[in-house]
N, C-alpha and C positions, 0 to 999 in steps of 0.2 A: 502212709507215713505222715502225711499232713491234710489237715483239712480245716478250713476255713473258714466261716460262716457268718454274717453281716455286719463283715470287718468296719468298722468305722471310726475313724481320727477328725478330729476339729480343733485348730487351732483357733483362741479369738473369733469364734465365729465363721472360719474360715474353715468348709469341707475338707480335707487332702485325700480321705478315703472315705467312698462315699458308699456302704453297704454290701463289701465283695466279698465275694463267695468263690473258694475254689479249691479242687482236692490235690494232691499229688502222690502219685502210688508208689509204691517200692519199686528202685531203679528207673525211673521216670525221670528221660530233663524235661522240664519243663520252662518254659524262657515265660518270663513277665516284661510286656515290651509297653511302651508307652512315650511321648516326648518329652522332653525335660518338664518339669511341674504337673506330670500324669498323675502321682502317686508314688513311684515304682519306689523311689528311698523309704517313702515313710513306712510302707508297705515291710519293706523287706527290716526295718527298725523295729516294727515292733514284732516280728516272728525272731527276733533275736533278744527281746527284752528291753531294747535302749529306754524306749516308750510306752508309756499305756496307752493300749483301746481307750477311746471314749465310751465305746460297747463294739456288741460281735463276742465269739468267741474262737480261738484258738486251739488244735490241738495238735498233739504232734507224737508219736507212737501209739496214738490211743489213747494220752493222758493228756487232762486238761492241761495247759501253760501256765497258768498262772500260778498254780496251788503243786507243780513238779519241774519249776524252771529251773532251779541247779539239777539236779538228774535228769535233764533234758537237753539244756546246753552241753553237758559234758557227751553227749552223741553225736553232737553235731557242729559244722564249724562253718566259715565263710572267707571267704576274701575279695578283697573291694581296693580300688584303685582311690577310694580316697580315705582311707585310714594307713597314714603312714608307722611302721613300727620304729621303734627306738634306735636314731640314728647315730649315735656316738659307741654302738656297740656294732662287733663286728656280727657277718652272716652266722656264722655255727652259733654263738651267742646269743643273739637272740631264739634262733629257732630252741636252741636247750632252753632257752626261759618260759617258751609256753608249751615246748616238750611237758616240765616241771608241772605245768599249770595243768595238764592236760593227763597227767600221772601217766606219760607214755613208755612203756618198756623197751629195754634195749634201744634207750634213746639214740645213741652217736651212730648206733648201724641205721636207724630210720631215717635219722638227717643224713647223712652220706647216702642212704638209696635216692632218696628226694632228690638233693641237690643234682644225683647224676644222671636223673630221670629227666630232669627238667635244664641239663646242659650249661648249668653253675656251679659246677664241683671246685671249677679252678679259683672259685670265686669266697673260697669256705671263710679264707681270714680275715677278706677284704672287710674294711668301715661299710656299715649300712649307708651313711651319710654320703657314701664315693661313688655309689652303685647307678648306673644312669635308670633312664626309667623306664623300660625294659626288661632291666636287670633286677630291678623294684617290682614289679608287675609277678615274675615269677619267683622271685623269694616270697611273695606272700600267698600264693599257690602251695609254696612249701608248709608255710605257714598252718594254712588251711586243710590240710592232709596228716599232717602229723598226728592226729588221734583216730585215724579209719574211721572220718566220721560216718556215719550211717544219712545222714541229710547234709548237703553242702548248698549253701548260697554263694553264689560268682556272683561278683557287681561287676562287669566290664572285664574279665577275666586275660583277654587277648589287648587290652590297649594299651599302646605303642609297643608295641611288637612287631618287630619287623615282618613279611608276607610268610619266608619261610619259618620263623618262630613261631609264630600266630596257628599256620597251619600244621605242626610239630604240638603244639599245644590240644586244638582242638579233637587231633585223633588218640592224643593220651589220655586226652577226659573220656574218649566214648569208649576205648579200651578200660580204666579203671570202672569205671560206672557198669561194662559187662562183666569185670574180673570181681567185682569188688559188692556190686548189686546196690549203688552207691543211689540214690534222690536227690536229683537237682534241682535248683531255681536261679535260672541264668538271666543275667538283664546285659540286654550290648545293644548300641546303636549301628552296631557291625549286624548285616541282615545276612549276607555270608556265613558266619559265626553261627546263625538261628536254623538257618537252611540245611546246615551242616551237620549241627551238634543236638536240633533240637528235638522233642519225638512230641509235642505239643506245643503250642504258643497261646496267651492270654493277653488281647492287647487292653489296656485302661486307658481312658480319659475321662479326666478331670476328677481322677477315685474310682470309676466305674466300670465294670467290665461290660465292653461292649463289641468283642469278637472272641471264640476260643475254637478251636481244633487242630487240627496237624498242617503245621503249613499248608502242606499240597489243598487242603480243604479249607484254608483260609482265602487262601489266593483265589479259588474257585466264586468262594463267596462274595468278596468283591471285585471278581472279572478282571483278575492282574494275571501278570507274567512270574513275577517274584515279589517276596515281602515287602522290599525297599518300597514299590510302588505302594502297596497299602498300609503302609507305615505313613507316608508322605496324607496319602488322602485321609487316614485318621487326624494325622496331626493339624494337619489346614481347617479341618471341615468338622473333626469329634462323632462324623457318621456311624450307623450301624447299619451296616449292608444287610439286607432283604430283611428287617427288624428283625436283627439276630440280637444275641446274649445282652443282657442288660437292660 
């Protein structure tokens, strides 16, 4: 479904992605974890178009990115806790505006399945702008699904979601992803979230991948109990346990 090859971004001289490499298969989540300034945005910016490579290449059904990114994005979608959607319009309103964008059929039935899947049907009229953040977090879930995408990017997918929403959440994504054969790429600072939802992990620092396998074999690899812990020792230290990946 994607595949990656010596991704690299420089701002001003300044690395953010520093030559990554990495595949993701059909129905695969796969979580890209890293601390704040790892890469993990800019990463997931330019597999959406925002930005150019400075080099690497991209590809994503088998076709390069750059030379098939309208008929590439329209297979795929994302949702991210920090792109707010247009908030003086109400829920059903918006989702019909990138239904439209998204040429979705039988739009109103797809937004009413979404909204009642995700436990804000009651919430169809309400102002975006009224919606706490929560309530934000899964409208744009909705958002995100509206065109079955074939690859979905989650930026933070579960945050402020309350324990039982969060967990309501996390087994509806492993559900559609089985039902649906759906490619993910998840970034959360929720290691819960990774444990749970994830069937791979990629961690970077500083641009670079310097850990990858399935949890259970991550944790192995640097002698932890659970991710949290090897998350923490990445982020302190930038190590690669037993000079692994990178």
């Amino acid at each position: 479904m994607l595949r990656v090859q010596e991704l690299t971004k420089v701002f001003n001289g300044l690395t953010a992605v520093d030559r990554l490499s990495f595949c993701v298969a059909r129905g695969e989540i796969v979580a890209l974890l890293g601390a704040n300034g790892a890469g993990k945005t800019t990463t997931l910016q330019m597999l959406l178009g925002l930005i150019q490579p400075t080099s690497g290449q991209i590809e994503i059904f088998g076709r390069a990115f750059e030379r098939h990114r309208i008929e590439i994005l329209g297979r795929m979608n994302f949702a991210s806790v920090g792109v707010n959607l247009p908030m003086n319009l109400s829920v059903r309103q918006n989702l019909w505006v990138f239904a439209k964008l998204y040429a979705v059929k039988d739009v109103w039935a797809r937004i009413d399945d979404l909204l009642e899947r995700l436990e804000i049907a009651h919430l169809r009229d309400a102002l975006t702008g009224h919606l706490s953040s929560g309530e934000l977090t899964r409208l744009n879930l909705c958002k995100a699904l509206l065109n079955r995408p074939e690859l979905l990017l989650l930026d933070e997918p579960t945050a402020s979601l309350d324990p039982n929403i969060a967990d309501k959440v996390r087994k509806w994504l492993r559900h559609i992803q089985r039902e649906q054969d759906i490619a993910m790429i998840y970034t959360s600072h929720n290691m819960r979230d990774i444990e749970e939802v994830c069937d791979r992990v990629l961690f970077i620092q500083k641009g670079q991948l310097i850990a990858e396998g399935t949890p259970v074999q991550v944790m192995a690899q640097f002698g932890t109990r659970d991710l949290e812990q090897v998350f923490i020792r990445i982020a302190r230290s930038g190590e690669v346990a037993g000079g692994g990946a990178g």
